[in-house]
PATI-403377 format. One record per residue: x, y, z of N, C-alpha, C, O in turn. Coordinates in steps of 0.02 Angstrom, whole numbers, m for minus. Atoms other than C-alpha are relative to their C-alpha. Example, Ala and Ser with C-alpha at 12.3 -4.5 7.8 and 13.67 -1.06 7.14 Angstrom:
! residues 2
+--------+--------+--------+--------+--------+--------+--------+--------+--------+--------+--------+--------+
:   n.px :   n.py :   n.pz :  ca.px :  ca.py :  ca.pz :   c.px :   c.py :   c.pz :   o.px :   o.py :   o.pz :
+--------+--------+--------+--------+--------+--------+--------+--------+--------+--------+--------+--------+
:     45 :    m59 :      0 :    615 :   m225 :    390 :     45 :     60 :      0 :     97 :     59 :     33 :
:    m42 :    m59 :     m3 :    684 :    m53 :    357 :    m39 :     55 :     37 :    m14 :    110 :     45 :
+--------+--------+--------+--------+--------+--------+--------+--------+--------+--------+--------+--------+
//
This chain:
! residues 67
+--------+--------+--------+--------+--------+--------+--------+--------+--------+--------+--------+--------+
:   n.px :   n.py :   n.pz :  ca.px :  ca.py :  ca.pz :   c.px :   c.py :   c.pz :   o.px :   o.py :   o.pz :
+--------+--------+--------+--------+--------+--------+--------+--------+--------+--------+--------+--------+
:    m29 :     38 :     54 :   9691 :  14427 :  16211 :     25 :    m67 :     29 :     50 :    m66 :     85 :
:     m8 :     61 :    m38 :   9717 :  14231 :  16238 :     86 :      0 :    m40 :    105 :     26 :    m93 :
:    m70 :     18 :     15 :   9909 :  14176 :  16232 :      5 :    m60 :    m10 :    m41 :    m97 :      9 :
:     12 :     88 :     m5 :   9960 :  14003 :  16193 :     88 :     m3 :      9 :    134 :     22 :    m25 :
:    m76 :     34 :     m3 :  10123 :  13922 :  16268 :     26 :    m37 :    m30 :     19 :    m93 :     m5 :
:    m27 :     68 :     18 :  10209 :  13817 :  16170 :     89 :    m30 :     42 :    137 :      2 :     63 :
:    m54 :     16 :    m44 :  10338 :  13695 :  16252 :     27 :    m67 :    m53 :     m6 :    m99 :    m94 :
:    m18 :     69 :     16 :  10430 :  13555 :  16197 :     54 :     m4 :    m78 :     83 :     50 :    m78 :
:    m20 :    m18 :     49 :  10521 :  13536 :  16022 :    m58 :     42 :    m61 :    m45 :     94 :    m91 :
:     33 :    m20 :     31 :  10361 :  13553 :  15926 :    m34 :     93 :      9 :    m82 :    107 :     43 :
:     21 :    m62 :    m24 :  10333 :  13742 :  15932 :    m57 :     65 :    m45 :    m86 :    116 :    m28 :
:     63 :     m2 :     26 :  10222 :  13766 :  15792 :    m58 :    m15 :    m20 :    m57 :    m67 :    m52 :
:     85 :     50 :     26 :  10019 :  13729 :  15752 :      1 :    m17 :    m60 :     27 :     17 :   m104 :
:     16 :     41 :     48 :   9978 :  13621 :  15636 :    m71 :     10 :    m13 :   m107 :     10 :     37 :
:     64 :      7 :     29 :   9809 :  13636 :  15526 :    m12 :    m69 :    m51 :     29 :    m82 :    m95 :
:     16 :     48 :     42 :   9741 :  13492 :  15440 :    m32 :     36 :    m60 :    m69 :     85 :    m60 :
:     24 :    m15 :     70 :   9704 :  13511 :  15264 :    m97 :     21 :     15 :   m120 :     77 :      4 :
:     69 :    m10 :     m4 :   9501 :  13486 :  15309 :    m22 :     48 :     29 :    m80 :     62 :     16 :
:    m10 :    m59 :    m40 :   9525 :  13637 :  15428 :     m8 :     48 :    m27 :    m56 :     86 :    m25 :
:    m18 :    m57 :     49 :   9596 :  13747 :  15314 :    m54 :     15 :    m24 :    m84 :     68 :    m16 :
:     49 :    m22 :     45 :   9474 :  13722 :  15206 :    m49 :     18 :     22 :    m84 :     49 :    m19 :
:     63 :    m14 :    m22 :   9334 :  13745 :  15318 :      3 :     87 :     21 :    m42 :    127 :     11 :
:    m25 :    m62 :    m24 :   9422 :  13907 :  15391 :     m6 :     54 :    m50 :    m27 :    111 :    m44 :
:      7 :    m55 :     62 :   9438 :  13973 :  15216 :    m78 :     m1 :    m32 :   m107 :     49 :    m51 :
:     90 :      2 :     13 :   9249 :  13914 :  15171 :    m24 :     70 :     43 :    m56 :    113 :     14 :
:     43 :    m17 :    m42 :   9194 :  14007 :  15303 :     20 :     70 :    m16 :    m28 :     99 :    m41 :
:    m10 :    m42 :     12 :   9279 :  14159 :  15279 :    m25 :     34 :    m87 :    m28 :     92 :   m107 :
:     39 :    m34 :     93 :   9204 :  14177 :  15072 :    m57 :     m9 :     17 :    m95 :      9 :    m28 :
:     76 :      4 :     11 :   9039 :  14141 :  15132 :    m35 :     97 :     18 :     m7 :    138 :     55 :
:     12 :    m54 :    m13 :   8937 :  14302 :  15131 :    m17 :     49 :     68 :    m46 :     39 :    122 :
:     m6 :    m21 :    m74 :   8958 :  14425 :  15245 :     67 :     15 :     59 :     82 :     58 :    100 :
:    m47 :     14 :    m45 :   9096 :  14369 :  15329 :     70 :     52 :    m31 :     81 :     74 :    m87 :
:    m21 :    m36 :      6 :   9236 :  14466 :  15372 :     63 :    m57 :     19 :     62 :   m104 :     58 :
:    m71 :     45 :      3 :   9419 :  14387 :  15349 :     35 :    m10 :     75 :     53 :    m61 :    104 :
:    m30 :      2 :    m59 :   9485 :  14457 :  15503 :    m46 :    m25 :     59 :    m24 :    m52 :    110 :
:     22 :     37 :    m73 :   9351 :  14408 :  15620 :     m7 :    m53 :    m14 :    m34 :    m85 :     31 :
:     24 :    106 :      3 :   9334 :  14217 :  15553 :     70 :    m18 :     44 :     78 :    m61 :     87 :
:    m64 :     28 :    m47 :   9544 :  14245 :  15603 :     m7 :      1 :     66 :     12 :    m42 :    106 :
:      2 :    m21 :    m88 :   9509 :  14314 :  15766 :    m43 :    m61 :     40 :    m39 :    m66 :    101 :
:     59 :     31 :    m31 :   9376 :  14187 :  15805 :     45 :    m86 :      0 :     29 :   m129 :     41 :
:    m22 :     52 :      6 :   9497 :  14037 :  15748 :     74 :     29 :     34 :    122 :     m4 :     12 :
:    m67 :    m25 :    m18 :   9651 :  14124 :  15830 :     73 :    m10 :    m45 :    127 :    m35 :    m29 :
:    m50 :      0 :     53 :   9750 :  14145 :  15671 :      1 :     63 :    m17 :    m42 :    104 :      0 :
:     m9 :    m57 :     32 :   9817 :  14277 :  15582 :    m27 :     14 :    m79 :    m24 :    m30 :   m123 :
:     34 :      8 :     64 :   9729 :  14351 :  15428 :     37 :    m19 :    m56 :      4 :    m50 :    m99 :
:    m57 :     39 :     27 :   9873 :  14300 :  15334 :      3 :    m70 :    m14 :     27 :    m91 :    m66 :
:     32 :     73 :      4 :   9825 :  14126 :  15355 :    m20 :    m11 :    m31 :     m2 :    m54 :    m72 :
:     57 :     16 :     38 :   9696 :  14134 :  15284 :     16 :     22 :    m92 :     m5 :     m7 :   m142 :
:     m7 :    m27 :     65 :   9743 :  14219 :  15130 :     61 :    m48 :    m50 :     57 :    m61 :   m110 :
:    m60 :     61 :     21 :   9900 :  14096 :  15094 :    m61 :    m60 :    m16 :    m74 :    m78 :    m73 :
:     23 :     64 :    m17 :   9789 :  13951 :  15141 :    m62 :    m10 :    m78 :    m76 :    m58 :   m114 :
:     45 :    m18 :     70 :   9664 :  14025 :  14995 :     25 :    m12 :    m55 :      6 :    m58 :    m91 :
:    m38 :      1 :     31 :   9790 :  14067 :  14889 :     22 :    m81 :    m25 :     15 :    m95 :    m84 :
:    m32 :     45 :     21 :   9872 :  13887 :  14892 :    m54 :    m65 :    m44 :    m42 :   m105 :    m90 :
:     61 :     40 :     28 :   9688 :  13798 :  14866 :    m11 :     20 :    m66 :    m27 :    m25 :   m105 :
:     12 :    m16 :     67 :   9673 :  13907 :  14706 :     52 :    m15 :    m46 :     39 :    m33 :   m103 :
:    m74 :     40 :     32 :   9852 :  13856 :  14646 :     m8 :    m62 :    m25 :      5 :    m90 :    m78 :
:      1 :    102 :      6 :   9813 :  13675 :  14676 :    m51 :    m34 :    m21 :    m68 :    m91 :     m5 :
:     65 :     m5 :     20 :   9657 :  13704 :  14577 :    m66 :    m13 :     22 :   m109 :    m29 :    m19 :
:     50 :     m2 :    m50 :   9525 :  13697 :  14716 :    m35 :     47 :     m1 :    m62 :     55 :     54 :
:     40 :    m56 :    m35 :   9430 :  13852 :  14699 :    m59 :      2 :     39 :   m110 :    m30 :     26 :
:     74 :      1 :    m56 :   9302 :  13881 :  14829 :    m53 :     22 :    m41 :    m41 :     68 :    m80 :
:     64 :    m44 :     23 :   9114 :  13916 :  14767 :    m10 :     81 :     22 :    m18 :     99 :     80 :
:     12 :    m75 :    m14 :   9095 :  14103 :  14762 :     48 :     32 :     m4 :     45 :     94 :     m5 :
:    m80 :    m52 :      9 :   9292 :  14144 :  14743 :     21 :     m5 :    m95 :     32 :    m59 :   m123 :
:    m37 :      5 :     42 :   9351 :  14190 :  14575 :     68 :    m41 :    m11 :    114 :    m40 :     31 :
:    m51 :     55 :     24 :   9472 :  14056 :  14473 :     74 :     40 :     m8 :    124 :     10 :    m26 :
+--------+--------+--------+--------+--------+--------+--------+--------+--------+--------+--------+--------+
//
């Protein structure tokens, strides 16, 4: 399992909006499995599901995800 140090004041990651979205693309495309797109981006599946969640809120739905 990889660890990541953080130092300094900043002690949490930051995703860019275009990220997200690619992270969450990738995870609705077929096939794909939520937890390994997290595992593969070293996030938690949780992430991803907020990050979904907030795109469908903010009326963004992804192609292939129900409105």
């Amino acid at each position: 399992m990889r660890q990541e140090i953080l130092s300094g004041v900043e002690r949490r990651r930051r995703w860019s909006d275009a990220e997200k979205l690619r992270i969450v693309a990738e995870a609705a495309s077929d096939g794909a499995l939520v937890a390994d797109v997290a595992r593969r981006h070293d996030i938690t599946r949780q992430h991803i599901y907020q990050w979904r969640r907030e795109l469908r809120d903010n009326g963004r739905p992804l192609i292939g995800q129900p409105n």
